[in-house]
mmCIF entry with sequence, helices, sheets and N, C-alpha, C, O atoms, coordinates in Angstrom:
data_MODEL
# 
_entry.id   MODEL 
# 
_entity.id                         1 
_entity.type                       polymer 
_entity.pdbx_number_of_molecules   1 
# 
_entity_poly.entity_id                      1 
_entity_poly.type                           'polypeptide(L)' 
_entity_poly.nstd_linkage                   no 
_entity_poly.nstd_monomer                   no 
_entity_poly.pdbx_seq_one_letter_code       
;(UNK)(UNK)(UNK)(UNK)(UNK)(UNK)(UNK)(UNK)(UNK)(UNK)(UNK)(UNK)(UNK)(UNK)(UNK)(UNK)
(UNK)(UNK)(UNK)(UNK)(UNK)(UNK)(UNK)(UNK)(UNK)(UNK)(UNK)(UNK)(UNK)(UNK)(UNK)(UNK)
(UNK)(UNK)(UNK)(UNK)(UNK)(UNK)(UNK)(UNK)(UNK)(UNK)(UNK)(UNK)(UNK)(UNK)
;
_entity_poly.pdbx_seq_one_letter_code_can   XXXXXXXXXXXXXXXXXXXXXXXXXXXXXXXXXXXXXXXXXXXXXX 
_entity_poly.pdbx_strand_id                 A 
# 
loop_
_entity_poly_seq.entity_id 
_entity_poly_seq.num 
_entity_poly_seq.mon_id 
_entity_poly_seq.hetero 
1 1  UNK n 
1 2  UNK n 
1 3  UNK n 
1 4  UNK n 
1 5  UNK n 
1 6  UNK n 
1 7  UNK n 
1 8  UNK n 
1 9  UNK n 
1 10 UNK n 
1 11 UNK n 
1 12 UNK n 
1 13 UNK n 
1 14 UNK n 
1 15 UNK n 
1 16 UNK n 
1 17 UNK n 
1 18 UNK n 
1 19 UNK n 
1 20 UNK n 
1 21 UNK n 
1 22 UNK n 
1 23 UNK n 
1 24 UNK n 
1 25 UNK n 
1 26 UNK n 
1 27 UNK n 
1 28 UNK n 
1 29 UNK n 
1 30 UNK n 
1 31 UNK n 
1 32 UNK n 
1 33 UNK n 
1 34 UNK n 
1 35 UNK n 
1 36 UNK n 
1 37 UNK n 
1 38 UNK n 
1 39 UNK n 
1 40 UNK n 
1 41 UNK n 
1 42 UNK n 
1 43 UNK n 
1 44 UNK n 
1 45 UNK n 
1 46 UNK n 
# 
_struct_asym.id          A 
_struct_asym.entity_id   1 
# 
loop_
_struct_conf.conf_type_id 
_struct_conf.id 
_struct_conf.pdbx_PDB_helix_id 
_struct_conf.beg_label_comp_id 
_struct_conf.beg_label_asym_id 
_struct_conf.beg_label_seq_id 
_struct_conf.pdbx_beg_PDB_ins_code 
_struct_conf.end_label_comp_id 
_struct_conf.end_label_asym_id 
_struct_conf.end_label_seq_id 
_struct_conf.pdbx_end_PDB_ins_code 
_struct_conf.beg_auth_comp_id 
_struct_conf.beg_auth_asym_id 
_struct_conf.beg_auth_seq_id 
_struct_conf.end_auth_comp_id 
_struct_conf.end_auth_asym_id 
_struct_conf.end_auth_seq_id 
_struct_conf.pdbx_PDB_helix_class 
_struct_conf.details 
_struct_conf.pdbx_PDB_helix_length 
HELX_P HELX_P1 AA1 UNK A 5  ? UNK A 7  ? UNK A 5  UNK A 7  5 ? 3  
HELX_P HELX_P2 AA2 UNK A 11 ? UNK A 14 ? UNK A 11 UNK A 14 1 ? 4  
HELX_P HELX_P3 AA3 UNK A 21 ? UNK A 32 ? UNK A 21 UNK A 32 1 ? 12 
HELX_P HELX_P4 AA4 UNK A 34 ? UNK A 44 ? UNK A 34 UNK A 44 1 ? 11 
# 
_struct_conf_type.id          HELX_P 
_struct_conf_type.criteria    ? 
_struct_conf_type.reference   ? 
# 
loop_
_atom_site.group_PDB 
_atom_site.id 
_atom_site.type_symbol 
_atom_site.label_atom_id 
_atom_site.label_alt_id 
_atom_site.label_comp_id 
_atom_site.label_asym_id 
_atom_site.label_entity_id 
_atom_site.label_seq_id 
_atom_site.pdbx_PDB_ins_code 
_atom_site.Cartn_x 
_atom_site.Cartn_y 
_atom_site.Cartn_z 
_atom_site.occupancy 
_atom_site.B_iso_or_equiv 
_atom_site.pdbx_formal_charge 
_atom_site.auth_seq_id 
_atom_site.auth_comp_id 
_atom_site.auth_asym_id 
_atom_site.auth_atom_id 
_atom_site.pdbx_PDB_model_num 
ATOM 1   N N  . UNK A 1 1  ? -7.684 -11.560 -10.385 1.00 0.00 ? 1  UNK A N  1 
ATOM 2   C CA . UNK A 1 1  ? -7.926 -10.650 -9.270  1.00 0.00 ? 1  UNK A CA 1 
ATOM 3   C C  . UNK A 1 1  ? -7.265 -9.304  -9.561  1.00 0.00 ? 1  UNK A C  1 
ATOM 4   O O  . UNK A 1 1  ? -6.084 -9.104  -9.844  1.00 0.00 ? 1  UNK A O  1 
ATOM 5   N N  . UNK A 1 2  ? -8.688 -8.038  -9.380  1.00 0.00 ? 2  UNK A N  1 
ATOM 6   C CA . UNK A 1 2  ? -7.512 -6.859  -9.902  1.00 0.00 ? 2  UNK A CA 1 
ATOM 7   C C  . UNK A 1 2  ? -6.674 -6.328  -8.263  1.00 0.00 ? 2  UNK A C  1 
ATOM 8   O O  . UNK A 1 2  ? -7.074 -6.582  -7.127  1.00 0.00 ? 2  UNK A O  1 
ATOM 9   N N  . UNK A 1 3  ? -5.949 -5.867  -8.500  1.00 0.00 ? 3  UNK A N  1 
ATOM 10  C CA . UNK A 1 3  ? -5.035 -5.187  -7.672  1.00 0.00 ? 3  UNK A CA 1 
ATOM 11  C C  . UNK A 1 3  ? -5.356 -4.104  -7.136  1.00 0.00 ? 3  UNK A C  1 
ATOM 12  O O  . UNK A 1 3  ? -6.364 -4.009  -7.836  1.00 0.00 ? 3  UNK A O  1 
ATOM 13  N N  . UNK A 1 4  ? -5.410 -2.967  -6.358  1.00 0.00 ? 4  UNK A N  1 
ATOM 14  C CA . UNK A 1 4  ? -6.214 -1.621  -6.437  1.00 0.00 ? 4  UNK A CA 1 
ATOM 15  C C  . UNK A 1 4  ? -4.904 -0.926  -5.769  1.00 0.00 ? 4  UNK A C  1 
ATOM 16  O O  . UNK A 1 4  ? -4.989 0.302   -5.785  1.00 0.00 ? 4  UNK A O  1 
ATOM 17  N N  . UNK A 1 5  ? -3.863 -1.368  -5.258  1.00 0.00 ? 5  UNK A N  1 
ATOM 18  C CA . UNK A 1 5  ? -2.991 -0.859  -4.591  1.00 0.00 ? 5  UNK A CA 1 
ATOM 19  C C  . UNK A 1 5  ? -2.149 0.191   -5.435  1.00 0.00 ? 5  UNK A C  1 
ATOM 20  O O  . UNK A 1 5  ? -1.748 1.213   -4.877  1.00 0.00 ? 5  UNK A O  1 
ATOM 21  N N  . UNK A 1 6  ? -1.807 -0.115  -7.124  1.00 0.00 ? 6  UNK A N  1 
ATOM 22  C CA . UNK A 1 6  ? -0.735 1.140   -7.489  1.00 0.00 ? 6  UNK A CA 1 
ATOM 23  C C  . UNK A 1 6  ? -2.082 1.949   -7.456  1.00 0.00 ? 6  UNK A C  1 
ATOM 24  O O  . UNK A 1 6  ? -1.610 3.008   -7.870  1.00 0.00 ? 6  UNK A O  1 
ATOM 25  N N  . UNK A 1 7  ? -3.385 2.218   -7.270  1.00 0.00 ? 7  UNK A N  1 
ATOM 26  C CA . UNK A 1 7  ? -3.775 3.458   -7.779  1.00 0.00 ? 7  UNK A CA 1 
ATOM 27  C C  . UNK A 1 7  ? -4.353 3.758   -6.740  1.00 0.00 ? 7  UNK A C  1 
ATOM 28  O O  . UNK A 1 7  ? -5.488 4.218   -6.865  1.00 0.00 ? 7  UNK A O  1 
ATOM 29  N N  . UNK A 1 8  ? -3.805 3.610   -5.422  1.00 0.00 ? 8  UNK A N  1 
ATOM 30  C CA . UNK A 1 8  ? -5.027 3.777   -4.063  1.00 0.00 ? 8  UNK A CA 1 
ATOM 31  C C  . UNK A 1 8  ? -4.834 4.950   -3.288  1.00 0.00 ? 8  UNK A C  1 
ATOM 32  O O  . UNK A 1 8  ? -3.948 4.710   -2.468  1.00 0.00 ? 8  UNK A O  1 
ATOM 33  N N  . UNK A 1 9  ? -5.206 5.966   -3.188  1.00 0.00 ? 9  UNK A N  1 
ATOM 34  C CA . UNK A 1 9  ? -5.104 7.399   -3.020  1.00 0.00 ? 9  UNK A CA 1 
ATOM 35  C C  . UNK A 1 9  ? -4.911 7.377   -1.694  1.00 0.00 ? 9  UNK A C  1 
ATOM 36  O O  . UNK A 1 9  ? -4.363 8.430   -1.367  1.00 0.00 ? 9  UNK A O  1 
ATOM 37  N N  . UNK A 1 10 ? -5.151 6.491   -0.535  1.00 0.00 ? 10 UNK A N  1 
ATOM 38  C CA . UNK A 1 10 ? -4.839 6.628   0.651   1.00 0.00 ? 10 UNK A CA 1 
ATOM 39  C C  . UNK A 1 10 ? -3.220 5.832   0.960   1.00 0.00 ? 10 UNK A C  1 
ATOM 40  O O  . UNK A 1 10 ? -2.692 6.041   2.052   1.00 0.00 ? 10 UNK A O  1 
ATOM 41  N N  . UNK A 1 11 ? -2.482 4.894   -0.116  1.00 0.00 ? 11 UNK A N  1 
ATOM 42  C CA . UNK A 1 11 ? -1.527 5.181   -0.416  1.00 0.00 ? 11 UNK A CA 1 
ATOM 43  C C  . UNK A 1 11 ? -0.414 6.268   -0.772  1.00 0.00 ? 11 UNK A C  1 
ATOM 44  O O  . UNK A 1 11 ? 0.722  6.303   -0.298  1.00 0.00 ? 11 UNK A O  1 
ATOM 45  N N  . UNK A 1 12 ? -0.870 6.996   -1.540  1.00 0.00 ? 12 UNK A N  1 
ATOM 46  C CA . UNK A 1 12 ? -0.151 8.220   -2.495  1.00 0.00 ? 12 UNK A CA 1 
ATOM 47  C C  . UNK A 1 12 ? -0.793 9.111   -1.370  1.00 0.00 ? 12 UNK A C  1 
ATOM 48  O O  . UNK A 1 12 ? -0.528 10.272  -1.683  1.00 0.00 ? 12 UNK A O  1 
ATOM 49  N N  . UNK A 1 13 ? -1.482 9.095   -0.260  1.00 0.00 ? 13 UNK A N  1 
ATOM 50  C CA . UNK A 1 13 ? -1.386 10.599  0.640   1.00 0.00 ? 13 UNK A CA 1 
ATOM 51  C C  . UNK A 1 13 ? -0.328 10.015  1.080   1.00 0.00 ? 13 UNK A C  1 
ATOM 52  O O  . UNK A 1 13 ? 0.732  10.576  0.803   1.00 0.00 ? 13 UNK A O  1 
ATOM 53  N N  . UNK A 1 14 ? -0.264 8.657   1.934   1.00 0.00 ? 14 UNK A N  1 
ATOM 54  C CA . UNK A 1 14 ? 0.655  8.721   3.070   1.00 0.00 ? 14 UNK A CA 1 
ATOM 55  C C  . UNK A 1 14 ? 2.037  8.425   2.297   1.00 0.00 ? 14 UNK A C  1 
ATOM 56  O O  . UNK A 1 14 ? 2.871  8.263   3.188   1.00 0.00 ? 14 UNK A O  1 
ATOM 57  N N  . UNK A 1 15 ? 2.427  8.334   1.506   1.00 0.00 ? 15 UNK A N  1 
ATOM 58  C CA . UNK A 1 15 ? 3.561  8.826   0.981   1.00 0.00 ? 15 UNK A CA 1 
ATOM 59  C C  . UNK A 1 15 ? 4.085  10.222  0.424   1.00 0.00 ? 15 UNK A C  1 
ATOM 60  O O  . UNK A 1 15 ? 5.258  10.537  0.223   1.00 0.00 ? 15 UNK A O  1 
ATOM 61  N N  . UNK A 1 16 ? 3.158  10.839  0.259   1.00 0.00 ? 16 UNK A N  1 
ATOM 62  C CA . UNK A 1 16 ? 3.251  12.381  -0.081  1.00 0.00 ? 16 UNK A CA 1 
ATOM 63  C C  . UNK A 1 16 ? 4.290  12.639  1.809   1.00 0.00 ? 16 UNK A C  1 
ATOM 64  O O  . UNK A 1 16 ? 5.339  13.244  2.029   1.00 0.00 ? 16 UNK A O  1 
ATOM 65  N N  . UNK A 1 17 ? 3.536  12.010  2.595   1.00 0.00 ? 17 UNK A N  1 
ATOM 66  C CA . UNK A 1 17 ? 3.658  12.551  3.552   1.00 0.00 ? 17 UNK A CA 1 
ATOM 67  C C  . UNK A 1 17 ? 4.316  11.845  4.832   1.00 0.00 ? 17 UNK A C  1 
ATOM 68  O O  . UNK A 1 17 ? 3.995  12.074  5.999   1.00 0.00 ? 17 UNK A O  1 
ATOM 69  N N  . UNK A 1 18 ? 5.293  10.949  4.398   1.00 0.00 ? 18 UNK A N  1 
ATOM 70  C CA . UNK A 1 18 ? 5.451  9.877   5.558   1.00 0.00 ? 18 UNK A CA 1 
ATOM 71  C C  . UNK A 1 18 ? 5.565  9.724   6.870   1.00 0.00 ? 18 UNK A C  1 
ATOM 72  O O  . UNK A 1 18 ? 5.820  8.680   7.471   1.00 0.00 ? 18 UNK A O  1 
ATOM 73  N N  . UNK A 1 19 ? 5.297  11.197  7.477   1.00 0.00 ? 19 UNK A N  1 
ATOM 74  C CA . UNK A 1 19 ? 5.670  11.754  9.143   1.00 0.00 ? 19 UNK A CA 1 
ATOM 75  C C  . UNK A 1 19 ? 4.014  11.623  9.483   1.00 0.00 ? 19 UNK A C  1 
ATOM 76  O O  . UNK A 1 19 ? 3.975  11.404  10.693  1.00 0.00 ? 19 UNK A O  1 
ATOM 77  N N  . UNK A 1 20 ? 3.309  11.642  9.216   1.00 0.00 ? 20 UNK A N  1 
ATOM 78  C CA . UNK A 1 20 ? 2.087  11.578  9.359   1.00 0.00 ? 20 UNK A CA 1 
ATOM 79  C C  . UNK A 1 20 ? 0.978  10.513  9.767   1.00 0.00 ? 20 UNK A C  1 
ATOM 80  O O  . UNK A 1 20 ? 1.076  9.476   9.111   1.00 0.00 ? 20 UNK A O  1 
ATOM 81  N N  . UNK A 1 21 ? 0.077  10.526  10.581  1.00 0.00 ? 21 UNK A N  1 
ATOM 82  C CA . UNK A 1 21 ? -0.642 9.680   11.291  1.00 0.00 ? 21 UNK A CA 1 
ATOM 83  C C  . UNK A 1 21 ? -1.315 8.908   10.069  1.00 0.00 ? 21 UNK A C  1 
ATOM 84  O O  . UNK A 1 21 ? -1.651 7.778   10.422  1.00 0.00 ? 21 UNK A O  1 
ATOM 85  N N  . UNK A 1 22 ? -1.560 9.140   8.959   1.00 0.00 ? 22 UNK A N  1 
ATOM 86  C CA . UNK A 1 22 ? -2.171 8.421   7.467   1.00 0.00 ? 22 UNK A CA 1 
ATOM 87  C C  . UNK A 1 22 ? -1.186 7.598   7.414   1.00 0.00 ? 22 UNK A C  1 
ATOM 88  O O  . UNK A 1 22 ? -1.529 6.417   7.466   1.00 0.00 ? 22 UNK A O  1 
ATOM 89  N N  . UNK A 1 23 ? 0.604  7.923   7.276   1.00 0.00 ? 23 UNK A N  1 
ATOM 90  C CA . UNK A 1 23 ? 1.042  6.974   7.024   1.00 0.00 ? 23 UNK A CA 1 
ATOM 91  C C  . UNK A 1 23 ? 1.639  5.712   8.009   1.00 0.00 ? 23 UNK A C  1 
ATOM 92  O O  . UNK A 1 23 ? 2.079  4.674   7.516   1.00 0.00 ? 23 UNK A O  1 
ATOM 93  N N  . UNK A 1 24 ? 1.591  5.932   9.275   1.00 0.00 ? 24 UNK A N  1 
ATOM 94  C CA . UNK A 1 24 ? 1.667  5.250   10.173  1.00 0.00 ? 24 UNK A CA 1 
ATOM 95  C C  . UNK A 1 24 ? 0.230  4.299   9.554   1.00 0.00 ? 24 UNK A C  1 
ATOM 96  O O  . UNK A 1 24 ? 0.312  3.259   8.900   1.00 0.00 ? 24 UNK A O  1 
ATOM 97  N N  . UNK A 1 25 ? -0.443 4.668   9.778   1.00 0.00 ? 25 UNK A N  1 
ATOM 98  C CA . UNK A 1 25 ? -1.651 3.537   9.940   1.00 0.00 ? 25 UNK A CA 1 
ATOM 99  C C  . UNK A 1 25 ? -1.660 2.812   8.245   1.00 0.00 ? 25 UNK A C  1 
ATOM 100 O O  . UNK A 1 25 ? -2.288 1.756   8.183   1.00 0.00 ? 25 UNK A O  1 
ATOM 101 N N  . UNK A 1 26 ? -1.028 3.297   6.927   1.00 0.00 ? 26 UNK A N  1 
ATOM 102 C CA . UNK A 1 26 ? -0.551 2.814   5.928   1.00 0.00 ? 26 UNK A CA 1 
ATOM 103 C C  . UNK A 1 26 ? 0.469  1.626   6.174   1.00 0.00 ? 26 UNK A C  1 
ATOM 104 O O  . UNK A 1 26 ? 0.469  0.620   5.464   1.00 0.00 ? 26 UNK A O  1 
ATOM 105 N N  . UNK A 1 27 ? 1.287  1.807   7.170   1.00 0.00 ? 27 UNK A N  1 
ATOM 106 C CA . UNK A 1 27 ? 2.336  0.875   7.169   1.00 0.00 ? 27 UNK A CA 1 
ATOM 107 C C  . UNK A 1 27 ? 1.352  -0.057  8.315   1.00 0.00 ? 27 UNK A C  1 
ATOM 108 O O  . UNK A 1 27 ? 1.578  -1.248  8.105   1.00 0.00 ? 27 UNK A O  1 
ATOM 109 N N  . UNK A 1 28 ? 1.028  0.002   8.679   1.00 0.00 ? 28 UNK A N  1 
ATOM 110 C CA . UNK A 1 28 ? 0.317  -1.274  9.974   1.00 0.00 ? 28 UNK A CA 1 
ATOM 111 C C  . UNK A 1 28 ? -0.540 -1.850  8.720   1.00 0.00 ? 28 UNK A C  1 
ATOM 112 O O  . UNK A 1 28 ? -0.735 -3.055  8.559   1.00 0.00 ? 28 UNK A O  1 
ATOM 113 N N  . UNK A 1 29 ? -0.970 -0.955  7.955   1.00 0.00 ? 29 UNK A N  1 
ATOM 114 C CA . UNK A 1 29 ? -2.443 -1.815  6.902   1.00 0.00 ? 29 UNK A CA 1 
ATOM 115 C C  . UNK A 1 29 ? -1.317 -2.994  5.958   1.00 0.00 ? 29 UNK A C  1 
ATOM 116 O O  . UNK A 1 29 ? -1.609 -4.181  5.811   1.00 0.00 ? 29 UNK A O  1 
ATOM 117 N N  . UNK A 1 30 ? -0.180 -2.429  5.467   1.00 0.00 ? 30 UNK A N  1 
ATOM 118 C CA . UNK A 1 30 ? 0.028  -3.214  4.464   1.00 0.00 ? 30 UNK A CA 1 
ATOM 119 C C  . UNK A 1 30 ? 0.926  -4.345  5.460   1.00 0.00 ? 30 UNK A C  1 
ATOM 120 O O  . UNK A 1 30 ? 1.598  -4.861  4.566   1.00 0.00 ? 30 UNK A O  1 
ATOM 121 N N  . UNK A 1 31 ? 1.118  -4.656  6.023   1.00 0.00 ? 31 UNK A N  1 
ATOM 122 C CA . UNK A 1 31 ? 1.410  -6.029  7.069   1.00 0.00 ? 31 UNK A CA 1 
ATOM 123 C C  . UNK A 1 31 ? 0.265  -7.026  7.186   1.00 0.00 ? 31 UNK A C  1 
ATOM 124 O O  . UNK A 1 31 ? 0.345  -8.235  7.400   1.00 0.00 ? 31 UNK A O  1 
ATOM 125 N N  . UNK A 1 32 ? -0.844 -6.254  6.999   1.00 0.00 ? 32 UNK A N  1 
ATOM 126 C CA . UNK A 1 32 ? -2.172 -7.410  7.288   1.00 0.00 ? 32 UNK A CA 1 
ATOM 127 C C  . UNK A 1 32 ? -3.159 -7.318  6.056   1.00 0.00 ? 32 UNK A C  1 
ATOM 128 O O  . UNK A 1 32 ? -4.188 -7.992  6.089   1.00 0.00 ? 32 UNK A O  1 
ATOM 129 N N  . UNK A 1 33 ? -2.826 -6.336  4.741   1.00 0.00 ? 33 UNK A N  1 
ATOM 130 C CA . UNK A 1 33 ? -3.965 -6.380  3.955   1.00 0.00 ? 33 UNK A CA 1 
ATOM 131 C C  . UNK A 1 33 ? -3.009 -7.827  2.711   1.00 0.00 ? 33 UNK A C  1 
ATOM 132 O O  . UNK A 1 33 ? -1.835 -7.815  2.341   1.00 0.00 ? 33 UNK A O  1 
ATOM 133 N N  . UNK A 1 34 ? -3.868 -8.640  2.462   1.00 0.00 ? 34 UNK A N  1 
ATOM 134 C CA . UNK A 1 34 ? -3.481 -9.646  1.622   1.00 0.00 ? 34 UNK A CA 1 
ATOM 135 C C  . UNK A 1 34 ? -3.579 -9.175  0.216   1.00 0.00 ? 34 UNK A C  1 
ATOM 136 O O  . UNK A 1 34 ? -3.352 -9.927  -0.732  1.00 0.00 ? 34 UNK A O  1 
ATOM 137 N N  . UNK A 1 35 ? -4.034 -7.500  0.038   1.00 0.00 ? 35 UNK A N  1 
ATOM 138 C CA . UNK A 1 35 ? -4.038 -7.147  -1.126  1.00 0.00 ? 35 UNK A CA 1 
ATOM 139 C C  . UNK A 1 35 ? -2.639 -6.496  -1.689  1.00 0.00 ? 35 UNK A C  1 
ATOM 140 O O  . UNK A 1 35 ? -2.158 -6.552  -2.820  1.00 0.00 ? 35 UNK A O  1 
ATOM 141 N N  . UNK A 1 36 ? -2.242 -5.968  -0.703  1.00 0.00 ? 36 UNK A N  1 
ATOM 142 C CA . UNK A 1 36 ? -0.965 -5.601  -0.455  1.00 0.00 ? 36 UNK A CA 1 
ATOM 143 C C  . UNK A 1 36 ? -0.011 -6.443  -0.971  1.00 0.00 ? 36 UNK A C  1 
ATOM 144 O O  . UNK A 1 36 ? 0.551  -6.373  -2.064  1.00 0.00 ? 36 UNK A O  1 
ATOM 145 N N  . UNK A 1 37 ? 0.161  -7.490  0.177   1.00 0.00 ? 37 UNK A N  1 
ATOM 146 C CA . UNK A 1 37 ? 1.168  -9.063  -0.386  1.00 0.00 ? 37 UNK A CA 1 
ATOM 147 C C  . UNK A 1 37 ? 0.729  -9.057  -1.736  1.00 0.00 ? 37 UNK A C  1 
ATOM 148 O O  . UNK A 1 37 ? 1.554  -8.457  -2.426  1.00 0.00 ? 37 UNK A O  1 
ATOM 149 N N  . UNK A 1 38 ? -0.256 -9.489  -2.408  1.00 0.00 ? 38 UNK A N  1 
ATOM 150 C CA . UNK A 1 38 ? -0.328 -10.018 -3.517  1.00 0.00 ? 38 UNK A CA 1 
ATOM 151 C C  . UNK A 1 38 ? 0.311  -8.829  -4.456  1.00 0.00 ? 38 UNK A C  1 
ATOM 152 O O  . UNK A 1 38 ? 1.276  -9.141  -5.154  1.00 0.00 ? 38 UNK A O  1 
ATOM 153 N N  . UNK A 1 39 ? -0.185 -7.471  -4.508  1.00 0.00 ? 39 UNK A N  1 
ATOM 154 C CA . UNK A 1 39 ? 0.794  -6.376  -5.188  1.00 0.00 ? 39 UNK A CA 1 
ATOM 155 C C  . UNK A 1 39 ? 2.183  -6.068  -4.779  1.00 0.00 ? 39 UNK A C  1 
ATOM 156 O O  . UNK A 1 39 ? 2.678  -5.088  -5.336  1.00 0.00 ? 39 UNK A O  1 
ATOM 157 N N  . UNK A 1 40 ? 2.810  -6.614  -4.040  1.00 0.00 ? 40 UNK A N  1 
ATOM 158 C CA . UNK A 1 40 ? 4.090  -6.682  -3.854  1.00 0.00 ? 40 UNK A CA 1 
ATOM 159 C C  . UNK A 1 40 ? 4.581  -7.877  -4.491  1.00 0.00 ? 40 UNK A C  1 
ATOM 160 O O  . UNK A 1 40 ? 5.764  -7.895  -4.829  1.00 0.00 ? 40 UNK A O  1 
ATOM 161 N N  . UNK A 1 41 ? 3.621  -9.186  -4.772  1.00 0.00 ? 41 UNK A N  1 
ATOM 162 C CA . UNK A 1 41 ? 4.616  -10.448 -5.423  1.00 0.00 ? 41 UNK A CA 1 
ATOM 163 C C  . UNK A 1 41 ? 4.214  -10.016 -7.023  1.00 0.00 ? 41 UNK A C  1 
ATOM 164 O O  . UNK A 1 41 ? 4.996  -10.179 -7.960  1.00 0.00 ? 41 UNK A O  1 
ATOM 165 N N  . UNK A 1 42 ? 3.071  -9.532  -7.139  1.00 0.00 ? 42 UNK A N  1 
ATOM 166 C CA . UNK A 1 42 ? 3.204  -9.006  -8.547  1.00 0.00 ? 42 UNK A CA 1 
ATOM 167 C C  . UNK A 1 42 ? 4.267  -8.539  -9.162  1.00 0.00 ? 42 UNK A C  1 
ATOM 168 O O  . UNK A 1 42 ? 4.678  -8.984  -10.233 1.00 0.00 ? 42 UNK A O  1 
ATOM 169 N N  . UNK A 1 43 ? 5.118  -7.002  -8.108  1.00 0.00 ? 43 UNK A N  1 
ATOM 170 C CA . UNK A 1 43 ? 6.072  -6.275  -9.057  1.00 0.00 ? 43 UNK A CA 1 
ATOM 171 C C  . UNK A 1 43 ? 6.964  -7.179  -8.786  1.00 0.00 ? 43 UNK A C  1 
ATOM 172 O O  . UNK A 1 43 ? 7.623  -7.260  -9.823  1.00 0.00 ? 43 UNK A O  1 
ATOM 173 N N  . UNK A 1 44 ? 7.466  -8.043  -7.885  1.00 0.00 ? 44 UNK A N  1 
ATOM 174 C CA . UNK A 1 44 ? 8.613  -8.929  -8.297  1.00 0.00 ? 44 UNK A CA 1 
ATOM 175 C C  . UNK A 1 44 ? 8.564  -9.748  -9.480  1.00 0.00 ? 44 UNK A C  1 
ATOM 176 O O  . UNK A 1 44 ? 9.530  -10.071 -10.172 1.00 0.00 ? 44 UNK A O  1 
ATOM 177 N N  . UNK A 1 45 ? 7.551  -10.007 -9.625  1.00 0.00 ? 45 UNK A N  1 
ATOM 178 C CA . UNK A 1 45 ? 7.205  -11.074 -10.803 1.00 0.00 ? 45 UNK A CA 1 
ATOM 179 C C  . UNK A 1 45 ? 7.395  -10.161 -12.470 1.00 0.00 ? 45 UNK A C  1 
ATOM 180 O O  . UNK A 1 45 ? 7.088  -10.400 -13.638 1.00 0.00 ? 45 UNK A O  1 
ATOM 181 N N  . UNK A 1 46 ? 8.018  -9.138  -11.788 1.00 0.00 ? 46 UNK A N  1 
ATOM 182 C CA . UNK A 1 46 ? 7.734  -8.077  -13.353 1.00 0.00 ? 46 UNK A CA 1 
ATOM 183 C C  . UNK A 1 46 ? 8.655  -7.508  -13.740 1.00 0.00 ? 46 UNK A C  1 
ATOM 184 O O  . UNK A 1 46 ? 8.567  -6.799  -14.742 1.00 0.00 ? 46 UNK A O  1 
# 
């Protein structure tokens, strides 16, 4: 399964910018996207 999360541009806005309504709704996505979890047990695994 590929991963799409290190290269996902609606990531890298809302971190450019973390006061921002992109990244609010970034942090609610990665609580419920299972693509997320799985790229977070990846970099532990690394």
């Amino acid at each position: 399964m590929e991963i799409k999360c290190e290269n996902c541009e609606f990531r890298k806005s809302a971190e450019k910018n973390p006061r921002s309504f992109k990244a609010m709704l970034w942090r609610w996505h990665t609580k419920i996207c299972p693509g997320w979890k799985a790229y977070q047990k990846q970099l532990k695994q690394q």
